[in-house]
LOZADREN-110322 format. One record per residue: residue number from 1; y, z, x of N, C-alpha, C in turn. Coordinates in steps of 0.2 Angstrom, whole numbers, plus 5000, padded with zeros to 4 digits. Layout:
N
<NUM, <Y, Z, X>, <Y, Z, X>, <Y, Z, X>>,
...
//
This chain:
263
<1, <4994, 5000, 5004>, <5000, 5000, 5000>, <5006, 5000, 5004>>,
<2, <5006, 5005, 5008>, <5012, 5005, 5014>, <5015, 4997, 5017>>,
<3, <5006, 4997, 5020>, <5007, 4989, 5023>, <5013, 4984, 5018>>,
<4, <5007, 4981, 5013>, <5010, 4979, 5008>, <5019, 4979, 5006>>,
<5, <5022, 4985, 5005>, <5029, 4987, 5004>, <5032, 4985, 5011>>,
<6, <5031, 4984, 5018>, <5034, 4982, 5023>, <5034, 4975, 5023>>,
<7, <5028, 4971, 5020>, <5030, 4964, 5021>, <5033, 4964, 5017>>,
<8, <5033, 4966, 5010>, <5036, 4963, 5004>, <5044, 4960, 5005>>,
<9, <5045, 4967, 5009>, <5052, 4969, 5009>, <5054, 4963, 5015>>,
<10, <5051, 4963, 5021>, <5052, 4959, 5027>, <5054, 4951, 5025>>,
<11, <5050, 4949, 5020>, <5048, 4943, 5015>, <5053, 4942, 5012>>,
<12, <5054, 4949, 5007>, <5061, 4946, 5006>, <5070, 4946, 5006>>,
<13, <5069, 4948, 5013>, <5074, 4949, 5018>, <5075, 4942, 5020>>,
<14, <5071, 4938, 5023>, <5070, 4933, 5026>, <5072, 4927, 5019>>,
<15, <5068, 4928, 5015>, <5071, 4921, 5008>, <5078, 4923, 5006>>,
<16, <5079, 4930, 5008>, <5090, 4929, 5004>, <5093, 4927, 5011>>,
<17, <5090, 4926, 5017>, <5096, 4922, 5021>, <5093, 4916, 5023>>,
<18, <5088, 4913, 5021>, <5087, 4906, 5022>, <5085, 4901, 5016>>,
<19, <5090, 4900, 5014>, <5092, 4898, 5008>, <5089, 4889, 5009>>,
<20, <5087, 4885, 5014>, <5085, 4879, 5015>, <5081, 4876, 5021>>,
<21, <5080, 4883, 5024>, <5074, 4885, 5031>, <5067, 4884, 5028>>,
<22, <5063, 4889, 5034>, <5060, 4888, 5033>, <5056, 4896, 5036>>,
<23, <5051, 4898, 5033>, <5049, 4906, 5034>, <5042, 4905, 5037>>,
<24, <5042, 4908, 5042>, <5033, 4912, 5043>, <5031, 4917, 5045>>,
<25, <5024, 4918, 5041>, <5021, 4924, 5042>, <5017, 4922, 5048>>,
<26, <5015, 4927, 5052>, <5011, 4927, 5058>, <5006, 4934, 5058>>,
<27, <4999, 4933, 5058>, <4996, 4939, 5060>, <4992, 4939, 5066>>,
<28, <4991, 4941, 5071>, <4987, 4943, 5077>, <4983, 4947, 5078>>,
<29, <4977, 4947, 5081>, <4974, 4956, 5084>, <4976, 4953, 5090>>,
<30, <4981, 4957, 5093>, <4983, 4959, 5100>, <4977, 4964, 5106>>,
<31, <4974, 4968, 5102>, <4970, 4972, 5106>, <4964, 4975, 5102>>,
<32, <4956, 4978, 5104>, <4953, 4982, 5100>, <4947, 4985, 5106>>,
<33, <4945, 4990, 5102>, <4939, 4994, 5106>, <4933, 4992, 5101>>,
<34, <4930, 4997, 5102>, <4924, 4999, 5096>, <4926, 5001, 5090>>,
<35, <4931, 5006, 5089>, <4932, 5009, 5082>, <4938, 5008, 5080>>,
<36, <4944, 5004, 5086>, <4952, 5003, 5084>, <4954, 4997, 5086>>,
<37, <4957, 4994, 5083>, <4962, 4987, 5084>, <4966, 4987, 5080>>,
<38, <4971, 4984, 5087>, <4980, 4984, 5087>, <4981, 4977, 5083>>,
<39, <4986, 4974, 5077>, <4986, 4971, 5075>, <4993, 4970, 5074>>,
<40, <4996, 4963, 5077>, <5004, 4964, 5076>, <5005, 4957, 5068>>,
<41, <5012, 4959, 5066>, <5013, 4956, 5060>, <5022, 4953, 5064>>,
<42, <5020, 4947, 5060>, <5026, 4944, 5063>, <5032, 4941, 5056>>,
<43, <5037, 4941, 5056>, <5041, 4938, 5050>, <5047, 4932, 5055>>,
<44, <5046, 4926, 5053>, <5053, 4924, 5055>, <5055, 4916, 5051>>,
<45, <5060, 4916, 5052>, <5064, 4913, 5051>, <5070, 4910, 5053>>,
<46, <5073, 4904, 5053>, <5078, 4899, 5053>, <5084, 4900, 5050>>,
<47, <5085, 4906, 5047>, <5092, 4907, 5042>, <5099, 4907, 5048>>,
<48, <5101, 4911, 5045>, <5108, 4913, 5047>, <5109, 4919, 5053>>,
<49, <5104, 4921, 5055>, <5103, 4925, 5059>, <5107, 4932, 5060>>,
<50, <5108, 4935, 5064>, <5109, 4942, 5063>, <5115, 4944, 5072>>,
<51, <5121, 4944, 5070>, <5122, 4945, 5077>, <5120, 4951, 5083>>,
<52, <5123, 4951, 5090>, <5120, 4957, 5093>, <5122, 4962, 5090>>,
<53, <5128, 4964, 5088>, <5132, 4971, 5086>, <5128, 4971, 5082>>,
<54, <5126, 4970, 5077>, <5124, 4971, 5070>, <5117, 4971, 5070>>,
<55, <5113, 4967, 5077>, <5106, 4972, 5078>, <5106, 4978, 5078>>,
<56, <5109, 4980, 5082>, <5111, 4990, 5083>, <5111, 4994, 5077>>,
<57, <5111, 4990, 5073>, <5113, 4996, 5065>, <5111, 4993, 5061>>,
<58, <5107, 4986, 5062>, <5103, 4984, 5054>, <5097, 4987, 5050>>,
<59, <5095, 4994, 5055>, <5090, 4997, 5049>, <5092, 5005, 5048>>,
<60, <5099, 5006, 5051>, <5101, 5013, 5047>, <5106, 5012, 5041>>,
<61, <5112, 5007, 5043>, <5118, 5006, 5037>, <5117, 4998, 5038>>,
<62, <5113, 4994, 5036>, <5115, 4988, 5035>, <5120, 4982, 5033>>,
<63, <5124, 4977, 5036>, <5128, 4974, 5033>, <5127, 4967, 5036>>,
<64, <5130, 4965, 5033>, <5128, 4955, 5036>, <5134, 4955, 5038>>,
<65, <5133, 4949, 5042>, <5135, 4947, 5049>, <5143, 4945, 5047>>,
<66, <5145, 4944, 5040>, <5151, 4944, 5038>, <5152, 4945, 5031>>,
<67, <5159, 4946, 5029>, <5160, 4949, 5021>, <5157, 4944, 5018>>,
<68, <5159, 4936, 5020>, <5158, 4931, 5015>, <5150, 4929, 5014>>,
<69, <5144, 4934, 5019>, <5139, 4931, 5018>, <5135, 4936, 5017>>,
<70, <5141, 4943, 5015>, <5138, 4949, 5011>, <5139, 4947, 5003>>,
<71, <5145, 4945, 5000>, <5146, 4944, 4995>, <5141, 4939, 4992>>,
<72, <5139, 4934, 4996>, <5136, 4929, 4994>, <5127, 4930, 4993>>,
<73, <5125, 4935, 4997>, <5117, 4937, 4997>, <5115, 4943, 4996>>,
<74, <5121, 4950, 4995>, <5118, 4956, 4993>, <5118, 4960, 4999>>,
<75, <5117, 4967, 4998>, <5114, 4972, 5004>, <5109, 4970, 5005>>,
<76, <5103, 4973, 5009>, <5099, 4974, 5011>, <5099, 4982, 5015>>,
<77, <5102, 4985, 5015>, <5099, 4988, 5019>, <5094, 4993, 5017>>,
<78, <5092, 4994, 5011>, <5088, 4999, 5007>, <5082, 4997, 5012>>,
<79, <5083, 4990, 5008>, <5075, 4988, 5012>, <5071, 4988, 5017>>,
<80, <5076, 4986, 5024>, <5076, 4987, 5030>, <5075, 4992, 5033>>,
<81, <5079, 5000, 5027>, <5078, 5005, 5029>, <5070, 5009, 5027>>,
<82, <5069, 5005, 5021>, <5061, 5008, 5020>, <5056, 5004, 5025>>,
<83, <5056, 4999, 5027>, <5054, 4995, 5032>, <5050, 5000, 5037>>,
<84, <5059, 5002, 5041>, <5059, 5007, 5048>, <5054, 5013, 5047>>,
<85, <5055, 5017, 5039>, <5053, 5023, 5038>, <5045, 5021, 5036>>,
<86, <5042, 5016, 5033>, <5035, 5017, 5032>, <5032, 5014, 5038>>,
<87, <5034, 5012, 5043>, <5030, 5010, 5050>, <5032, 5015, 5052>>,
<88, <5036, 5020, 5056>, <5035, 5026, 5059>, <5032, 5033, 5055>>,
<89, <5029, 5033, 5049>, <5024, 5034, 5045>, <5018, 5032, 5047>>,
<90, <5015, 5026, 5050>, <5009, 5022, 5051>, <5010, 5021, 5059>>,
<91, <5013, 5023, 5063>, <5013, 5025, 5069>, <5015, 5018, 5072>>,
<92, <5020, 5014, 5071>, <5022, 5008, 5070>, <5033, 5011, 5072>>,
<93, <5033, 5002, 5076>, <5040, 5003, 5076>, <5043, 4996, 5074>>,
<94, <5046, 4992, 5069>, <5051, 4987, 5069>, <5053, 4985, 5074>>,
<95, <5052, 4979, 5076>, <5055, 4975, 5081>, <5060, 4968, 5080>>,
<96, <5067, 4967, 5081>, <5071, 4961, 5078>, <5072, 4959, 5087>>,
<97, <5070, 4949, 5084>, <5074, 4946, 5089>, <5079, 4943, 5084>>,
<98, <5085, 4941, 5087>, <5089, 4935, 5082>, <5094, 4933, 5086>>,
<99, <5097, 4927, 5084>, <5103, 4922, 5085>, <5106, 4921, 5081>>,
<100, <5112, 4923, 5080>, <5116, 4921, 5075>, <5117, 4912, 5075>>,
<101, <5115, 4912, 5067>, <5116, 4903, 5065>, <5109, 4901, 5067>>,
<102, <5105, 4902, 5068>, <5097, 4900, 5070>, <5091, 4905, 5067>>,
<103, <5092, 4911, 5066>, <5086, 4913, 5063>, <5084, 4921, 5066>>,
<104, <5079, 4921, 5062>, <5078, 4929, 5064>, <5071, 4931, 5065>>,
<105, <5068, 4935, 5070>, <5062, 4937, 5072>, <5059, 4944, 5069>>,
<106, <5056, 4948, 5063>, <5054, 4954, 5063>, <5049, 4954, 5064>>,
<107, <5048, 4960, 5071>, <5036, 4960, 5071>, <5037, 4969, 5073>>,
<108, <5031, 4970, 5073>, <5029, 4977, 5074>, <5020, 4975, 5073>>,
<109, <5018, 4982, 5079>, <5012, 4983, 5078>, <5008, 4987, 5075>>,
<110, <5003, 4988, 5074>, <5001, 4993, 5069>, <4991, 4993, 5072>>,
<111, <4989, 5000, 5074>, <4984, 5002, 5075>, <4980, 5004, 5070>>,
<112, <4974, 5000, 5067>, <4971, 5002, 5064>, <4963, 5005, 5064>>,
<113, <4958, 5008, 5061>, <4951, 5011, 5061>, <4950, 5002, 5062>>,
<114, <4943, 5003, 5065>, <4938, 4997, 5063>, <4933, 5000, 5056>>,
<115, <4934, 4995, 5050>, <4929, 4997, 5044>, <4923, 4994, 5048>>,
<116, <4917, 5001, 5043>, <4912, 4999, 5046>, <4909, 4992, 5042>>,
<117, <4912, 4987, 5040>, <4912, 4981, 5035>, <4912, 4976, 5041>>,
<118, <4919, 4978, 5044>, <4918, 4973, 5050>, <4913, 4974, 5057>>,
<119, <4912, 4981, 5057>, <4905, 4982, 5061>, <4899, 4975, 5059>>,
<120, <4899, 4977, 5053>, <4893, 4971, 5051>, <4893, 4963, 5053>>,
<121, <4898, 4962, 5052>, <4904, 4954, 5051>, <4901, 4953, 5060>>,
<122, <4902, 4958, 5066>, <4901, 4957, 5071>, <4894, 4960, 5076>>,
<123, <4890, 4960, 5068>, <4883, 4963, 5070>, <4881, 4956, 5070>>,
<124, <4875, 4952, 5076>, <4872, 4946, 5074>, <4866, 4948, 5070>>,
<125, <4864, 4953, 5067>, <4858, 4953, 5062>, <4860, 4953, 5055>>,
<126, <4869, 4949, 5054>, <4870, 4950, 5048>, <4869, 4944, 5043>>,
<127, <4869, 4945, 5037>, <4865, 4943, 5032>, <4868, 4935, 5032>>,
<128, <4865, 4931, 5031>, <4866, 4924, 5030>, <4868, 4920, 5026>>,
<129, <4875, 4922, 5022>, <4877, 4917, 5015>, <4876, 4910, 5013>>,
<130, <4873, 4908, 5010>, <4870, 4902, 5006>, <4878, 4898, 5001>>,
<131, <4881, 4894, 5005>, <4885, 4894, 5005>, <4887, 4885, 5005>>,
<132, <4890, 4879, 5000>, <4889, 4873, 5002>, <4896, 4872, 5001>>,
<133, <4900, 4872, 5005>, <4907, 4871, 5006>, <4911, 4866, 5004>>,
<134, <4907, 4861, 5004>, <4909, 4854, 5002>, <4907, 4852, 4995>>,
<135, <4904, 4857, 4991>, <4904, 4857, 4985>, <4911, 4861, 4980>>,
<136, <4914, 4865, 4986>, <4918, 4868, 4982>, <4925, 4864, 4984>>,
<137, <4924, 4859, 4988>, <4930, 4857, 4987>, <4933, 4852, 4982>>,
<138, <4942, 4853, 4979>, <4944, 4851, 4974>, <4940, 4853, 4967>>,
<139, <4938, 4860, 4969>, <4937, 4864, 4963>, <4946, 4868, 4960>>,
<140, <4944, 4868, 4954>, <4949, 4871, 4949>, <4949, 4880, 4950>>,
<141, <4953, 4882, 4954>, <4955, 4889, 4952>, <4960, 4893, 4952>>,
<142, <4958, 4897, 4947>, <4963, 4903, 4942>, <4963, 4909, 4947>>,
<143, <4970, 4910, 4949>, <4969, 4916, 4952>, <4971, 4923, 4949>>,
<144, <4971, 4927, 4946>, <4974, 4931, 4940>, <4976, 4940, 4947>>,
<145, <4982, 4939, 4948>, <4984, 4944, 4952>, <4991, 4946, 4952>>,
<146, <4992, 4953, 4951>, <4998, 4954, 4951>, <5003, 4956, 4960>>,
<147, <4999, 4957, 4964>, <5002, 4959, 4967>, <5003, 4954, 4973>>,
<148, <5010, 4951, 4976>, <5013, 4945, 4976>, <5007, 4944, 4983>>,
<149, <5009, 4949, 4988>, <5004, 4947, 4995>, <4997, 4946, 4996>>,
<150, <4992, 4949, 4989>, <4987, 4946, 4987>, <4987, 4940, 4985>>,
<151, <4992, 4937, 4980>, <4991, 4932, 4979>, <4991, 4926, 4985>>,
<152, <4997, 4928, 4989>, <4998, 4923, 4995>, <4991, 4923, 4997>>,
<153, <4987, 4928, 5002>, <4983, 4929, 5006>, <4975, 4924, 5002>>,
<154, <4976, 4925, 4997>, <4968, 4923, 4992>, <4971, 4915, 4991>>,
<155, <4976, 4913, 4991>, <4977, 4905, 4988>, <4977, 4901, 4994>>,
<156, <4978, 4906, 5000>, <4979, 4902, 5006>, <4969, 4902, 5008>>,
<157, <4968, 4905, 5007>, <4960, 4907, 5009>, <4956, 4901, 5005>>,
<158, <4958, 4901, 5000>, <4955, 4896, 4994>, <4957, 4888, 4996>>,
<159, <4964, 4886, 4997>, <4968, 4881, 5000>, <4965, 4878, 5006>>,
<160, <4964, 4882, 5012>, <4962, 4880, 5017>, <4954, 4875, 5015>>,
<161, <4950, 4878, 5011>, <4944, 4876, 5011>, <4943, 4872, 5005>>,
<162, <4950, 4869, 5004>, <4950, 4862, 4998>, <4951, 4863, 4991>>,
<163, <4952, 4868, 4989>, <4949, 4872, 4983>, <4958, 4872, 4980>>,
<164, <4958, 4870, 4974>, <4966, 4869, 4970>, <4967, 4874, 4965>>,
<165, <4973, 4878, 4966>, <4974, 4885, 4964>, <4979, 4884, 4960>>,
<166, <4979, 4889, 4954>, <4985, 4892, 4948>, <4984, 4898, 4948>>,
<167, <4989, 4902, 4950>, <4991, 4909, 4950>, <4994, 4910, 4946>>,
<168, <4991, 4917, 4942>, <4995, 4921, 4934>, <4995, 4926, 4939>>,
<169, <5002, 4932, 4933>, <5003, 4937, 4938>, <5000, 4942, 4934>>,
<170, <5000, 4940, 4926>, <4997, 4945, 4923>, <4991, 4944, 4917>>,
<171, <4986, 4947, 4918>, <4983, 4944, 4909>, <4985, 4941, 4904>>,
<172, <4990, 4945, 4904>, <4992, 4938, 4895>, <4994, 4929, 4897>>,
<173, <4994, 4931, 4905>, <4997, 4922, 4907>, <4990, 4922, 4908>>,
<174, <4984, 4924, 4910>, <4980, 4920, 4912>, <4976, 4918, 4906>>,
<175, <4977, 4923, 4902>, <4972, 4920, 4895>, <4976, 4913, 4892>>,
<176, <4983, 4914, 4892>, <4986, 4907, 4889>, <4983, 4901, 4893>>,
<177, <4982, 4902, 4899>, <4982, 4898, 4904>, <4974, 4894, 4904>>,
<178, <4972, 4900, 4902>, <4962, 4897, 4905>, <4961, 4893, 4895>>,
<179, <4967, 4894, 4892>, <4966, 4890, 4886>, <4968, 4882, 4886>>,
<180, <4973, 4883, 4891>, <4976, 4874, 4892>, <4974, 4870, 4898>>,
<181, <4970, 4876, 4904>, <4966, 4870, 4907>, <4959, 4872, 4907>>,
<182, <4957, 4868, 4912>, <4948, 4867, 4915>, <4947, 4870, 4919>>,
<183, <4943, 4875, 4920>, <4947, 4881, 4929>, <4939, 4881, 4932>>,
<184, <4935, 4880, 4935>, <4929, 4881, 4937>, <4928, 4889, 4937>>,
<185, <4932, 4891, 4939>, <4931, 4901, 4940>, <4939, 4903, 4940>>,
<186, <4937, 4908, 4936>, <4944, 4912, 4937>, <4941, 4920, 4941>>,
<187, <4947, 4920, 4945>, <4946, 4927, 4950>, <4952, 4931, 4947>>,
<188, <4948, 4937, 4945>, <4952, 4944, 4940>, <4952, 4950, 4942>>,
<189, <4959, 4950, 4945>, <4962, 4958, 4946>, <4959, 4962, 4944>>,
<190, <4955, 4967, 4944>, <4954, 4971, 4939>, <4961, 4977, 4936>>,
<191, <4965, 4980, 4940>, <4968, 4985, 4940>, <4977, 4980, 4938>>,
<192, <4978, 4978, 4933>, <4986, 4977, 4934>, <4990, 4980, 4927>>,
<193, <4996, 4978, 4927>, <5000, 4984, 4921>, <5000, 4978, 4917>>,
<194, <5001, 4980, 4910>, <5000, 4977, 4904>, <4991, 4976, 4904>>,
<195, <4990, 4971, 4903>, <4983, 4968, 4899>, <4978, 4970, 4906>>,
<196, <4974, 4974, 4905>, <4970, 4974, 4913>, <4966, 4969, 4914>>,
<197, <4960, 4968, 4918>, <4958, 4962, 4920>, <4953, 4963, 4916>>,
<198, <4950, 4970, 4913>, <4944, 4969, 4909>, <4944, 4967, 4902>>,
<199, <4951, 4967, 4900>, <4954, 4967, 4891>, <4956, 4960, 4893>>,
<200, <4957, 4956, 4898>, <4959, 4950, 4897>, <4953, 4946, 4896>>,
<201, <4947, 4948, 4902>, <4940, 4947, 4901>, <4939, 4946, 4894>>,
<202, <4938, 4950, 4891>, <4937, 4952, 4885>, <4940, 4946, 4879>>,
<203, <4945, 4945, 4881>, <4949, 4941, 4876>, <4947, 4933, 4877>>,
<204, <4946, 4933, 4885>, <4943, 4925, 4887>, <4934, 4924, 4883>>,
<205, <4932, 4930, 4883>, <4925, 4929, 4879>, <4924, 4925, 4874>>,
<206, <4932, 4928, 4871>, <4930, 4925, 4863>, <4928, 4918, 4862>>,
<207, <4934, 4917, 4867>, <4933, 4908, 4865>, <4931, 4903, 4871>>,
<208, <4928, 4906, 4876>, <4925, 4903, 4882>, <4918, 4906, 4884>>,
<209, <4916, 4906, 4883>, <4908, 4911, 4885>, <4904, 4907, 4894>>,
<210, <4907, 4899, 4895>, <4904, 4899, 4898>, <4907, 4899, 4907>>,
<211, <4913, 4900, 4907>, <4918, 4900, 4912>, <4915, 4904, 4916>>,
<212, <4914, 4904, 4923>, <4914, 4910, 4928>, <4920, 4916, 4929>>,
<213, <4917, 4920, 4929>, <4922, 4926, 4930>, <4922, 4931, 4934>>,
<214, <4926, 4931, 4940>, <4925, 4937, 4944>, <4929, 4942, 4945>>,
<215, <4925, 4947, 4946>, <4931, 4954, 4946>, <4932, 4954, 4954>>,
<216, <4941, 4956, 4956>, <4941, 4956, 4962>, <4945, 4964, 4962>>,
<217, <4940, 4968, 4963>, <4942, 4975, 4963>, <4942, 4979, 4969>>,
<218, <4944, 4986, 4970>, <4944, 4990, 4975>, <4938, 4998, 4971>>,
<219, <4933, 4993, 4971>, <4928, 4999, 4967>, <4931, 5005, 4972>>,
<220, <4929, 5010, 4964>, <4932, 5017, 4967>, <4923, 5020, 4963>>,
<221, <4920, 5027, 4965>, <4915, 5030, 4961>, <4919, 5031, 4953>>,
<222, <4922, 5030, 4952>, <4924, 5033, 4945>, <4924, 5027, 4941>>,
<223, <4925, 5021, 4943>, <4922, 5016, 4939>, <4916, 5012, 4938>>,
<224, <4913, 5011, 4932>, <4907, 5008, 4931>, <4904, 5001, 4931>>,
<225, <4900, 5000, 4937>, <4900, 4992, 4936>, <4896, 4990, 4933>>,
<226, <4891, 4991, 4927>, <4891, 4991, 4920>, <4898, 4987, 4917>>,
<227, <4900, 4994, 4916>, <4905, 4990, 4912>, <4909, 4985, 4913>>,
<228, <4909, 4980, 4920>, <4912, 4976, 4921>, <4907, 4969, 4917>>,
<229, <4902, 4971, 4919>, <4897, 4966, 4916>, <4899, 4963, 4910>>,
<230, <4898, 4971, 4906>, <4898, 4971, 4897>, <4904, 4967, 4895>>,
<231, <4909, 4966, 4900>, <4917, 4964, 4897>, <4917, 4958, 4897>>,
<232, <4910, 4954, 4901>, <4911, 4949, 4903>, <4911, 4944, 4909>>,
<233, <4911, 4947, 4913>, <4912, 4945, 4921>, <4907, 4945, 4925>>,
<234, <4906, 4937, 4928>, <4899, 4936, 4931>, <4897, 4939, 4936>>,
<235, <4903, 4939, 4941>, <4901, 4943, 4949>, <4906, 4947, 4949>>,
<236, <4906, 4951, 4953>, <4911, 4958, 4957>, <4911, 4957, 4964>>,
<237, <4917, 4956, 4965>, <4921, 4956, 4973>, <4923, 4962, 4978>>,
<238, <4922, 4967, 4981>, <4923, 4972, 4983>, <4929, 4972, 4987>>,
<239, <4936, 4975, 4986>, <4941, 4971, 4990>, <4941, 4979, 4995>>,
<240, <4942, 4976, 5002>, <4944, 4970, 5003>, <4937, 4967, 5005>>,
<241, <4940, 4961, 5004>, <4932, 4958, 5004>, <4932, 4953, 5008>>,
<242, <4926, 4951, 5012>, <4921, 4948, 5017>, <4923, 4939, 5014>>,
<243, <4924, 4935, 5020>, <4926, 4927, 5018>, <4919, 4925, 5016>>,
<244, <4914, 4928, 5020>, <4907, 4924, 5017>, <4906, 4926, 5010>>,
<245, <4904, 4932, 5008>, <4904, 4935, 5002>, <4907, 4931, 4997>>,
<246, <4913, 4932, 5000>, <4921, 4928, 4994>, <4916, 4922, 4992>>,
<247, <4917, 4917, 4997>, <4915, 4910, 4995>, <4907, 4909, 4991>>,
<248, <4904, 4914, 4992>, <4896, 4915, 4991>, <4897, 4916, 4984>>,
<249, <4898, 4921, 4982>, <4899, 4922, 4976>, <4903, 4916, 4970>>,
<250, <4911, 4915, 4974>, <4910, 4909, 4969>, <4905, 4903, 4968>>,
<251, <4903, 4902, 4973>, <4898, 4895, 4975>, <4893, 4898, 4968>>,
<252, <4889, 4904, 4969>, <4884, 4905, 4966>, <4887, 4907, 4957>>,
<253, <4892, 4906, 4956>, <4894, 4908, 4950>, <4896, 4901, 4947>>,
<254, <4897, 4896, 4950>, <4898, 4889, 4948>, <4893, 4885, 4948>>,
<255, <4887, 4888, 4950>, <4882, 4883, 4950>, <4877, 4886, 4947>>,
<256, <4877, 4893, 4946>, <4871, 4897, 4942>, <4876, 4897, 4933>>,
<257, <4883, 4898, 4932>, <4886, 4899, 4927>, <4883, 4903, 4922>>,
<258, <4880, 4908, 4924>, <4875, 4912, 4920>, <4879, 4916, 4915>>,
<259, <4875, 4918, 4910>, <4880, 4922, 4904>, <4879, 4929, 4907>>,
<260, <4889, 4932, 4902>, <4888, 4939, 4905>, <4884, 4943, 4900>>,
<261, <4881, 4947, 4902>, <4878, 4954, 4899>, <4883, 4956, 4892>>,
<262, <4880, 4952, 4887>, <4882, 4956, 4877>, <4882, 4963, 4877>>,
<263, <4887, 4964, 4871>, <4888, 4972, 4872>, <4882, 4972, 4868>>,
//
């Protein structure tokens, strides 16, 4: 979550000064052991950039490089200042290069646990996904998420390996949505505000029985994966979840199209 709040904010710090640039995210492992690896996150951009005086003090009292190009794009320094404050939380420090009139640099590193998920991923006895990749390309999908950084990460995942994406932020757009087009598989939040991913489930049942449908959740013990079945949903996804698994599951939900579990 922390993570998340830092790019959101970095992200969109960068879109109100580059009004016809152009922005990139960058991720790295810079470093790892056995159980830890350094991972740096990079932001930049082509905008308007930031001059030297005004790096000194962009993330205690922020102000833009001039009145005229305060007025025209807002404060910022709220954002920049939660930026500072949840990386040195996370044991992380904000890094800015910039040039005024050319663009701006924000990165910082961040140490994290190795999961023992990725243990497996670099285990070679691990399991072998049945996976035909060239079948899923220029497939139709629904991505139903509300949170913006998931969606990026999931349409870029899905994009690189050919596959054509519509993103809903919330249930009620994804039920209108799976009404007016074809979607091979629609991939469902579980957990979002208004209509959850299981009551949208539910409502796609009525009138589509034969669509694939996957729950993309952060299983916790407290919920039942039964009941995700009953609601309608062919597979479950465990976030954060494994690139072969992902593509496996879809594959095997598209080509098996099996019905879900009647109450």
């Amino acid at each position: 979550l922390k993570l998340s709040q830092i790019l959101i904010n970095l992200i969109g710090n960068s879109l109100k000064f580059t009004q016809n640039g152009d922005i990139y995210v960058r991720i790295q492992k810079v470093n790892e052991n056995n159980d830890r690896t350094t991972i740096r996150f990079e932001i930049e951009d082509n905008g308007v950039g930031i001059s030297r005086k005004k790096q000194k003090i962009i993330f205690e009292t922020f102000s833009q490089a001039s009145l005229q190009i305060n007025r025209k794009f807002g404060g910022t320094g709220l954002g920049l200042s939660i930026v500072k404050n949840l990386l040195e939380l996370m044991g992380g420090k904000i890094q800015l290069e910039s040039q005024l009139g050319k663009g701006s640099k924000f990165w910082f590193e961040i140490n994290f646990a190795v999961s023992e998920e990725y243990q497996e991923i670099k285990n070679p006895n691990n399991i072998i996904y049945d996976v035909d990749y060239e079948a899923l390309e220029n497939r139709d999908i629904l991505i139903v998420e509300d949170n913006k950084i998931n969606q990026m990460i999931t349409k870029k995942i899905l994009e690189k390996n050919k596959m054509r994406c519509l993103v809903a932020d919330n249930g009620k757009d994804a039920i209108a949505l799976v009404k007016e087009h074809n979607f091979d598989v629609v991939l469902m939040d579980i957990h979002m505000p208004g209509i959850s991913g299981i009551e949208a489930t539910r409502e796609i049942r009525k009138f589509n029985k034969q669509l694939p449908i996957i729950a993309l959740t952060a299983v916790t013990i407290d919920e039942n994966l039964d009941e995700f079945y009953r609601a309608g949903f062919n597979e479950i996804i465990p976030k954060p979840f494994k690139t072969e698994e992902f593509f496996e599951k879809i594959y095997r939900s598209m080509e098996n199209k099996k019905l879900p579990v009647d109450d």
